[in-house]
Steps between C-alpha positions, in 0.01 A plus 500: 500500500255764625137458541423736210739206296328231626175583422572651137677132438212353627219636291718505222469139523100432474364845348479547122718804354247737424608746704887617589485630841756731611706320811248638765295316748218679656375357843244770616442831361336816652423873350754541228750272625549180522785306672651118359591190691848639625309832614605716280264789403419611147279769388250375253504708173278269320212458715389156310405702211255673680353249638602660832408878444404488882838346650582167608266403827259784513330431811164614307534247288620213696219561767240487243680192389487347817165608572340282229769221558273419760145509335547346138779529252330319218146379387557543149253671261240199506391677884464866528716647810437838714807694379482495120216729440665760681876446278287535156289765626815732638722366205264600276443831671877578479535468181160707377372164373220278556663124478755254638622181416768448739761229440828421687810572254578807288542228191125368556394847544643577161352148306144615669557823351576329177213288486246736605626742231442216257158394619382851553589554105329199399162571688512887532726690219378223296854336298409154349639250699841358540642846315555735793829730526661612795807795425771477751815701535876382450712412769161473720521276781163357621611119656616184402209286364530326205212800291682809698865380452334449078476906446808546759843658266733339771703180373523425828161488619433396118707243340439065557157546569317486206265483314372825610140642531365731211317785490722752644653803292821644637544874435820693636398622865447918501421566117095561445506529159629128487282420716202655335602340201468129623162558606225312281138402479661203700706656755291432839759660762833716544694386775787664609683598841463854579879474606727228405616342784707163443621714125711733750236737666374617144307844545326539144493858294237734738202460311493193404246392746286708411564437119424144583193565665371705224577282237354179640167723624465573127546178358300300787786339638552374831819721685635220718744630777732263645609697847578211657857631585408874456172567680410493837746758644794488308525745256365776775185446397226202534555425140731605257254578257401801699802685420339558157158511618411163366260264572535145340205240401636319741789457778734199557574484817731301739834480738413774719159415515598221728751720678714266485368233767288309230498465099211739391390596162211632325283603205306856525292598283118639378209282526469525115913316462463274810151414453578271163529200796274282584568213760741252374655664260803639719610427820798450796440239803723782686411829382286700690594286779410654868879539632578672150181719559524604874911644415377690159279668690723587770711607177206707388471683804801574527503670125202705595699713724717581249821548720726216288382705144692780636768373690547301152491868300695698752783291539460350127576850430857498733597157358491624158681826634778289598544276233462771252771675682736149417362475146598859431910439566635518123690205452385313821337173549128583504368556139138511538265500835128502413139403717260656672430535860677241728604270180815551297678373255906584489688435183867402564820530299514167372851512505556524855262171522181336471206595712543144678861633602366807614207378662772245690746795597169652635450180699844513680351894606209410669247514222288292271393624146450283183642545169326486163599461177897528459641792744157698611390447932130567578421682824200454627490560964222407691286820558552462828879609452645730710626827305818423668521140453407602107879742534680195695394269178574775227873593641525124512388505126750800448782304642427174300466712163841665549803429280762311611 
Protein backbone atom coordinates (compact mmCIF):
# COMPACT_ATOMS: atom_id res chain seq x y z
CA UNK A 1 0.00 0.00 0.00
CA UNK A 2 1.53 3.38 -0.90
CA UNK A 3 1.58 6.38 1.22
CA UNK A 4 -0.88 8.22 -1.04
CA UNK A 5 -3.25 4.78 -0.01
CA UNK A 6 -2.63 5.01 3.36
CA UNK A 7 -3.49 8.29 3.99
CA UNK A 8 -6.71 8.43 1.64
CA UNK A 9 -7.87 5.16 3.88
CA UNK A 10 -7.11 6.99 6.73
CA UNK A 11 -9.12 10.15 6.45
CA UNK A 12 -11.66 8.31 4.84
CA UNK A 13 -12.13 6.89 8.16
CA UNK A 14 -12.81 10.11 10.54
CA UNK A 15 -13.76 12.96 7.89
CA UNK A 16 -17.40 13.44 6.83
CA UNK A 17 -18.11 12.97 2.91
CA UNK A 18 -18.61 16.33 1.88
CA UNK A 19 -16.08 16.48 -0.34
CA UNK A 20 -14.70 13.60 -2.97
CA UNK A 21 -11.13 14.27 -3.35
CA UNK A 22 -9.42 13.05 -6.31
CA UNK A 23 -6.55 10.34 -5.09
CA UNK A 24 -3.89 13.16 -4.60
CA UNK A 25 -1.96 14.05 -1.57
CA UNK A 26 -0.31 17.35 -1.50
CA UNK A 27 2.71 17.71 0.99
CA UNK A 28 4.14 21.22 0.07
CA UNK A 29 3.34 23.30 -2.80
CA UNK A 30 5.30 26.20 -4.47
CA UNK A 31 4.45 28.66 -7.64
CA UNK A 32 2.06 26.66 -9.71
CA UNK A 33 3.05 23.36 -8.64
CA UNK A 34 2.71 21.43 -6.06
CA UNK A 35 4.25 17.96 -5.36
CA UNK A 36 2.27 14.87 -3.04
CA UNK A 37 3.65 12.58 -0.40
CA UNK A 38 5.39 10.12 -2.97
CA UNK A 39 6.97 13.34 -4.73
CA UNK A 40 5.29 13.48 -7.51
CA UNK A 41 4.70 16.93 -9.11
CA UNK A 42 1.39 18.24 -10.40
CA UNK A 43 0.62 21.47 -11.92
CA UNK A 44 -2.22 23.14 -10.17
CA UNK A 45 -5.04 24.15 -12.63
CA UNK A 46 -7.40 25.07 -9.96
CA UNK A 47 -5.58 27.38 -7.84
CA UNK A 48 -8.16 26.78 -4.73
CA UNK A 49 -10.69 28.63 -6.61
CA UNK A 50 -8.80 31.56 -6.62
CA UNK A 51 -8.01 31.66 -3.49
CA UNK A 52 -4.39 31.43 -4.69
CA UNK A 53 -4.31 34.03 -7.64
CA UNK A 54 -0.66 34.75 -6.35
CA UNK A 55 0.78 31.01 -6.28
CA UNK A 56 1.29 28.70 -3.56
CA UNK A 57 4.14 30.25 -1.00
CA UNK A 58 4.61 33.71 -2.31
CA UNK A 59 7.41 34.82 -0.32
CA UNK A 60 5.47 38.37 -0.13
CA UNK A 61 2.95 36.92 1.48
CA UNK A 62 4.44 34.48 3.80
CA UNK A 63 6.96 37.19 5.09
CA UNK A 64 4.22 39.48 5.90
CA UNK A 65 2.69 36.47 7.51
CA UNK A 66 5.52 35.80 9.52
CA UNK A 67 6.17 39.26 10.28
CA UNK A 68 2.99 39.71 12.37
CA UNK A 69 3.25 36.00 13.65
CA UNK A 70 5.48 37.58 15.91
CA UNK A 71 3.61 40.80 17.14
CA UNK A 72 -0.18 39.74 17.55
CA UNK A 73 -2.35 37.46 15.52
CA UNK A 74 -5.57 38.17 17.31
CA UNK A 75 -7.18 40.75 19.77
CA UNK A 76 -10.49 40.52 18.44
CA UNK A 77 -12.70 43.55 17.64
CA UNK A 78 -13.39 44.44 21.46
CA UNK A 79 -9.38 46.15 21.18
CA UNK A 80 -8.46 48.17 18.24
CA UNK A 81 -5.00 46.90 16.59
CA UNK A 82 -2.32 48.99 14.38
CA UNK A 83 -2.92 47.21 11.04
CA UNK A 84 -6.67 47.42 10.42
CA UNK A 85 -7.04 51.02 9.63
CA UNK A 86 -4.67 50.74 6.98
CA UNK A 87 -6.67 47.20 5.27
CA UNK A 88 -10.13 49.33 5.28
CA UNK A 89 -8.56 52.40 4.21
CA UNK A 90 -6.55 50.68 1.02
CA UNK A 91 -9.52 48.15 0.57
CA UNK A 92 -11.71 50.75 0.35
CA UNK A 93 -9.47 52.77 -1.90
CA UNK A 94 -9.25 49.80 -4.37
CA UNK A 95 -12.41 49.41 -4.88
CA UNK A 96 -13.49 53.41 -5.34
CA UNK A 97 -15.45 53.00 -2.10
CA UNK A 98 -15.52 54.42 1.23
CA UNK A 99 -16.30 51.23 3.68
CA UNK A 100 -15.21 47.79 4.90
CA UNK A 101 -16.53 45.24 6.93
CA UNK A 102 -14.08 42.58 6.61
CA UNK A 103 -14.97 39.02 7.63
CA UNK A 104 -13.04 35.70 7.16
CA UNK A 105 -15.08 33.36 4.62
CA UNK A 106 -16.55 34.15 1.19
CA UNK A 107 -20.04 32.57 2.73
CA UNK A 108 -20.01 35.25 5.72
CA UNK A 109 -19.02 37.80 3.30
CA UNK A 110 -22.10 36.97 1.30
CA UNK A 111 -24.76 36.67 4.65
CA UNK A 112 -23.15 40.32 5.63
CA UNK A 113 -23.97 41.36 2.28
CA UNK A 114 -27.41 39.95 2.77
CA UNK A 115 -28.14 41.50 5.90
CA UNK A 116 -26.87 44.82 5.24
CA UNK A 117 -28.97 44.90 2.03
CA UNK A 118 -31.91 44.13 4.28
CA UNK A 119 -31.20 46.63 7.02
CA UNK A 120 -30.12 49.31 4.64
CA UNK A 121 -33.83 48.86 2.97
CA UNK A 122 -35.50 48.98 6.17
CA UNK A 123 -33.78 52.26 7.48
CA UNK A 124 -32.74 53.96 4.15
CA UNK A 125 -34.98 52.90 0.91
CA UNK A 126 -37.58 52.73 3.47
CA UNK A 127 -39.59 48.88 2.85
CA UNK A 128 -41.79 48.09 5.96
CA UNK A 129 -40.18 45.66 7.87
CA UNK A 130 -39.80 41.97 7.60
CA UNK A 131 -40.87 42.36 3.59
CA UNK A 132 -37.53 42.92 1.88
CA UNK A 133 -36.61 41.09 -1.58
CA UNK A 134 -33.39 40.13 -2.71
CA UNK A 135 -33.34 38.82 -6.83
CA UNK A 136 -30.73 36.26 -7.38
CA UNK A 137 -29.78 34.41 -10.52
CA UNK A 138 -30.21 30.55 -11.33
CA UNK A 139 -27.57 28.21 -11.02
CA UNK A 140 -25.72 31.03 -8.79
CA UNK A 141 -23.36 29.74 -6.39
CA UNK A 142 -22.69 32.02 -3.35
CA UNK A 143 -21.78 29.22 -0.27
CA UNK A 144 -23.24 26.74 1.74
CA UNK A 145 -25.18 28.34 4.66
CA UNK A 146 -28.37 27.32 5.45
CA UNK A 147 -30.08 31.31 3.77
CA UNK A 148 -27.43 31.11 0.65
CA UNK A 149 -27.85 27.33 -0.09
CA UNK A 150 -32.21 28.65 0.28
CA UNK A 151 -32.01 30.77 -3.23
CA UNK A 152 -29.16 28.21 -4.54
CA UNK A 153 -30.91 25.97 -7.95
CA UNK A 154 -28.37 23.10 -7.10
CA UNK A 155 -30.05 19.84 -5.53
CA UNK A 156 -26.95 19.22 -4.33
CA UNK A 157 -26.06 22.12 -2.43
CA UNK A 158 -30.05 22.31 -1.97
CA UNK A 159 -31.94 19.31 -1.03
CA UNK A 160 -32.22 17.80 3.13
CA UNK A 161 -31.72 21.04 4.45
CA UNK A 162 -34.76 22.65 4.84
CA UNK A 163 -36.79 24.68 5.71
CA UNK A 164 -35.21 27.32 3.71
CA UNK A 165 -34.91 31.15 4.21
CA UNK A 166 -37.42 33.48 2.26
CA UNK A 167 -37.13 36.44 0.63
CA UNK A 168 -35.10 35.62 -2.29
CA UNK A 169 -36.46 35.73 -6.04
CA UNK A 170 -34.61 33.54 -8.49
CA UNK A 171 -34.53 34.92 -12.06
CA UNK A 172 -32.60 32.97 -14.93
CA UNK A 173 -28.88 34.37 -14.80
CA UNK A 174 -28.14 36.79 -18.17
CA UNK A 175 -31.83 37.87 -19.13
CA UNK A 176 -32.56 41.75 -17.89
CA UNK A 177 -35.84 41.90 -18.83
CA UNK A 178 -36.56 39.03 -16.24
CA UNK A 179 -34.76 40.53 -14.12
CA UNK A 180 -36.31 43.92 -14.41
CA UNK A 181 -39.45 42.33 -14.09
CA UNK A 182 -38.95 40.85 -10.49
CA UNK A 183 -38.07 44.09 -9.22
CA UNK A 184 -40.76 45.68 -6.75
CA UNK A 185 -41.42 48.43 -4.27
CA UNK A 186 -39.89 45.57 -2.06
CA UNK A 187 -36.94 44.43 -3.85
CA UNK A 188 -33.90 45.89 -1.63
CA UNK A 189 -30.84 44.30 -3.70
CA UNK A 190 -29.77 42.36 -7.02
CA UNK A 191 -27.14 40.05 -6.38
CA UNK A 192 -25.55 38.27 -8.92
CA UNK A 193 -21.89 37.04 -9.93
CA UNK A 194 -20.50 39.01 -12.66
CA UNK A 195 -19.22 35.52 -13.98
CA UNK A 196 -20.49 32.25 -12.87
CA UNK A 197 -17.91 30.43 -11.48
CA UNK A 198 -18.93 27.04 -9.64
CA UNK A 199 -22.12 27.05 -12.79
CA UNK A 200 -19.09 26.22 -15.28
CA UNK A 201 -17.22 29.63 -15.78
CA UNK A 202 -20.59 31.36 -16.91
CA UNK A 203 -19.66 34.67 -18.91
CA UNK A 204 -23.21 36.46 -19.14
CA UNK A 205 -24.57 38.24 -22.61
CA UNK A 206 -22.00 41.62 -22.95
CA UNK A 207 -24.15 44.10 -21.60
CA UNK A 208 -25.66 42.75 -19.10
CA UNK A 209 -23.64 44.42 -16.50
CA UNK A 210 -24.29 47.31 -17.49
CA UNK A 211 -28.09 46.53 -18.00
CA UNK A 212 -28.00 45.52 -14.40
CA UNK A 213 -26.49 48.50 -13.21
CA UNK A 214 -28.91 50.66 -14.94
CA UNK A 215 -31.83 49.01 -13.93
CA UNK A 216 -31.16 48.76 -10.20
CA UNK A 217 -29.78 52.73 -10.34
CA UNK A 218 -33.33 53.45 -11.55
CA UNK A 219 -35.27 51.57 -9.26
CA UNK A 220 -32.98 52.35 -6.04
CA UNK A 221 -31.71 49.04 -5.70
CA UNK A 222 -28.66 47.91 -4.19
CA UNK A 223 -26.21 46.09 -7.22
CA UNK A 224 -24.48 43.55 -4.99
CA UNK A 225 -21.34 41.95 -6.70
CA UNK A 226 -20.18 38.75 -5.43
CA UNK A 227 -16.34 38.65 -6.95
CA UNK A 228 -15.28 36.57 -4.51
CA UNK A 229 -13.93 34.01 -7.12
CA UNK A 230 -13.74 36.58 -10.02
CA UNK A 231 -12.11 39.76 -8.72
CA UNK A 232 -8.88 40.45 -7.58
CA UNK A 233 -6.81 39.45 -10.67
CA UNK A 234 -8.49 36.84 -12.30
CA UNK A 235 -10.42 37.82 -15.02
CA UNK A 236 -7.32 40.25 -16.24
CA UNK A 237 -8.66 42.80 -14.51
CA UNK A 238 -9.08 43.82 -10.60
CA UNK A 239 -12.71 43.05 -10.92
CA UNK A 240 -14.72 41.55 -13.37
CA UNK A 241 -17.14 44.14 -13.40
CA UNK A 242 -14.71 46.38 -15.14
CA UNK A 243 -14.93 44.60 -18.30
CA UNK A 244 -18.30 46.36 -18.73
CA UNK A 245 -17.39 49.41 -17.01
CA UNK A 246 -19.39 48.65 -13.95
CA UNK A 247 -19.29 49.64 -10.66
CA UNK A 248 -21.49 47.71 -8.07
CA UNK A 249 -23.16 49.12 -4.66
CA UNK A 250 -21.02 47.02 -3.24
CA UNK A 251 -18.17 44.21 -3.66
CA UNK A 252 -17.98 40.72 -2.02
CA UNK A 253 -14.85 39.93 -1.60
CA UNK A 254 -12.70 36.91 -0.48
CA UNK A 255 -10.15 33.81 -1.39
CA UNK A 256 -7.57 35.82 -2.92
CA UNK A 257 -7.83 38.43 -0.57
CA UNK A 258 -6.04 36.22 1.83
CA UNK A 259 -3.71 34.99 -0.88
CA UNK A 260 -4.12 32.01 0.12
CA UNK A 261 -2.09 31.87 3.57
CA UNK A 262 -5.25 32.90 5.67
CA UNK A 263 -9.24 32.84 5.18
CA UNK A 264 -10.09 36.54 4.25
CA UNK A 265 -13.31 38.02 3.26
CA UNK A 266 -15.00 41.23 3.11
CA UNK A 267 -17.86 43.70 2.64
CA UNK A 268 -17.10 47.07 0.51
CA UNK A 269 -19.21 49.40 0.19
CA UNK A 270 -20.44 53.46 0.52
CA UNK A 271 -20.79 55.01 3.80
CA UNK A 272 -24.54 55.47 2.97
CA UNK A 273 -24.95 50.97 2.57
CA UNK A 274 -22.36 50.18 5.30
CA UNK A 275 -23.23 52.87 7.57
CA UNK A 276 -26.90 51.18 8.53
CA UNK A 277 -24.53 49.45 11.58
CA UNK A 278 -24.27 50.41 14.66
CA UNK A 279 -22.20 48.42 17.34
CA UNK A 280 -23.71 45.15 18.12
CA UNK A 281 -25.65 44.60 15.52
CA UNK A 282 -23.02 42.53 13.35
CA UNK A 283 -19.94 41.15 14.10
CA UNK A 284 -16.90 38.22 13.73
CA UNK A 285 -14.46 37.46 16.87
CA UNK A 286 -11.95 36.78 13.76
CA UNK A 287 -12.57 39.13 11.11
CA UNK A 288 -10.50 41.91 10.74
CA UNK A 289 -8.09 40.03 12.71
CA UNK A 290 -4.26 41.47 12.52
CA UNK A 291 -2.61 38.27 10.69
CA UNK A 292 -5.67 38.46 8.15
CA UNK A 293 -4.93 42.29 7.85
CA UNK A 294 -1.06 42.50 7.58
CA UNK A 295 -1.32 39.55 4.27
CA UNK A 296 -4.40 41.60 2.52
CA UNK A 297 -2.40 44.30 2.46
CA UNK A 298 0.58 42.67 1.21
CA UNK A 299 -2.23 41.38 -1.33
CA UNK A 300 -3.17 44.97 -1.98
CA UNK A 301 0.12 46.02 -2.82
CA UNK A 302 0.75 43.70 -4.80
CA UNK A 303 -2.61 44.55 -7.03
CA UNK A 304 -1.52 48.12 -7.24
CA UNK A 305 1.21 47.31 -9.55
CA UNK A 306 -0.94 45.83 -11.75
CA UNK A 307 1.54 43.17 -13.22
CA UNK A 308 -0.88 39.89 -12.22
CA UNK A 309 -4.09 41.96 -14.15
CA UNK A 310 -2.10 41.55 -17.20
CA UNK A 311 -0.27 38.55 -16.96
CA UNK A 312 -4.01 37.27 -16.15
CA UNK A 313 -5.30 39.12 -19.68
CA UNK A 314 -2.32 38.27 -21.79
CA UNK A 315 -2.11 34.79 -21.22
CA UNK A 316 -6.07 34.51 -20.47
CA UNK A 317 -6.06 35.49 -23.99
CA UNK A 318 -3.51 32.28 -25.17
CA UNK A 319 -5.46 29.85 -22.93
CA UNK A 320 -8.59 30.58 -24.64
CA UNK A 321 -6.54 30.47 -28.02
CA UNK A 322 -5.76 27.01 -27.29
CA UNK A 323 -8.76 25.63 -26.08
CA UNK A 324 -10.72 27.29 -28.74
CA UNK A 325 -8.41 25.67 -31.15
CA UNK A 326 -9.69 21.96 -29.37
CA UNK A 327 -13.32 23.13 -29.22
CA UNK A 328 -13.26 23.97 -32.91
CA UNK A 329 -12.41 20.05 -34.15
CA UNK A 330 -15.98 19.02 -35.67
CA UNK A 331 -16.84 15.97 -34.10
CA UNK A 332 -14.13 16.04 -31.32
CA UNK A 333 -14.38 15.94 -27.63
CA UNK A 334 -14.45 19.61 -26.63
CA UNK A 335 -17.99 21.12 -27.21
CA UNK A 336 -17.87 24.36 -25.56
CA UNK A 337 -14.76 26.37 -23.81
CA UNK A 338 -15.89 29.68 -22.28
CA UNK A 339 -14.21 32.36 -19.34
CA UNK A 340 -12.42 35.18 -19.24
CA UNK A 341 -8.88 35.89 -18.51
CA UNK A 342 -6.99 33.07 -16.64
CA UNK A 343 -10.47 31.14 -15.77
CA UNK A 344 -12.12 28.63 -18.06
CA UNK A 345 -14.63 26.52 -18.27
CA UNK A 346 -14.28 23.33 -20.89
CA UNK A 347 -17.37 21.43 -21.83
CA UNK A 348 -16.65 17.71 -22.55
CA UNK A 349 -18.32 15.07 -24.69
CA UNK A 350 -20.18 13.42 -22.13
CA UNK A 351 -19.84 10.37 -23.84
CA UNK A 352 -16.28 9.91 -23.61
CA UNK A 353 -16.84 10.48 -19.62
CA UNK A 354 -17.67 12.53 -16.79
CA UNK A 355 -15.63 15.52 -15.83
CA UNK A 356 -14.51 13.44 -12.60
CA UNK A 357 -13.00 10.85 -15.22
CA UNK A 358 -11.42 13.46 -17.03
CA UNK A 359 -10.28 15.44 -14.30
CA UNK A 360 -8.68 11.81 -12.98
CA UNK A 361 -7.00 10.99 -16.48
CA UNK A 362 -5.64 14.60 -15.99
CA UNK A 363 -4.32 13.50 -12.60
CA UNK A 364 -2.28 10.48 -13.94
CA UNK A 365 -0.62 13.62 -16.46
CA UNK A 366 0.65 15.74 -14.00
CA UNK A 367 -2.24 18.10 -13.50
CA UNK A 368 -5.02 19.05 -11.17
CA UNK A 369 -8.35 20.65 -12.45
CA UNK A 370 -11.89 20.14 -10.97
CA UNK A 371 -14.95 19.16 -12.67
CA UNK A 372 -18.40 20.70 -12.40
CA UNK A 373 -21.56 19.71 -13.16
CA UNK A 374 -21.62 16.33 -15.32
CA UNK A 375 -18.58 16.41 -18.02
CA UNK A 376 -17.39 20.34 -17.92
CA UNK A 377 -13.33 20.98 -16.10
CA UNK A 378 -12.72 24.55 -14.81
CA UNK A 379 -9.27 26.02 -15.39
CA UNK A 380 -8.34 28.44 -13.35
CA UNK A 381 -3.69 28.71 -12.91
CA UNK A 382 -2.20 30.70 -10.44
CA UNK A 383 -1.20 34.07 -12.10
CA UNK A 384 1.99 33.36 -11.37
CA UNK A 385 2.00 30.54 -14.15
CA UNK A 386 4.59 30.29 -16.40
CA UNK A 387 3.37 30.75 -20.20
CA UNK A 388 5.12 27.54 -20.66
CA UNK A 389 4.01 25.68 -17.74
CA UNK A 390 0.27 27.06 -18.97
CA UNK A 391 1.34 24.84 -22.74
CA UNK A 392 2.82 21.78 -20.56
CA UNK A 393 -0.84 21.70 -18.71
CA UNK A 394 -2.95 22.39 -21.96
CA UNK A 395 -1.12 19.50 -24.22
CA UNK A 396 -1.68 17.52 -21.05
CA UNK A 397 -5.42 18.61 -21.32
CA UNK A 398 -5.19 17.82 -25.18
CA UNK A 399 -3.95 14.38 -24.50
CA UNK A 400 -6.56 13.53 -21.75
CA UNK A 401 -9.50 14.89 -24.08
CA UNK A 402 -8.46 12.64 -26.99
CA UNK A 403 -10.52 9.69 -28.21
CA UNK A 404 -9.59 6.47 -27.57
Amino acid sequence: MTATDVFINSAAENSARNYNPLPVVVASAEGAWMTDVEGRRYLDMLAGYSALNFGHGNRRLIDAAKAQLDRVTLTSRAFHHDRYADFCAQLAELCGMEMVLPMNTGAEAVETAVKTARKWGYRVKGVPDDTARIVVAANNFHGRTTTIISFSTDPEARDDHGPYTPGFDIVPYGDLAALRAAITDSTVAVLIEPIQGEAGVIVPPEGYLAGVREVTRAQNVLFVADEIQSGLGRTGRTFACEHEGVVPDMYILGKALGGGVVPVSAVVSSREVLGVFRPGEHGSTFGGNPLACAVALEVLAILRTGEYQERAAELGDHLHQELQSLAGVPGGPVREVRGRGLWAGVDLDPALGTGREFCERLVGRGVLAKDTHGSTIRLAPPLVISKEDLDWGIERLREAVARG
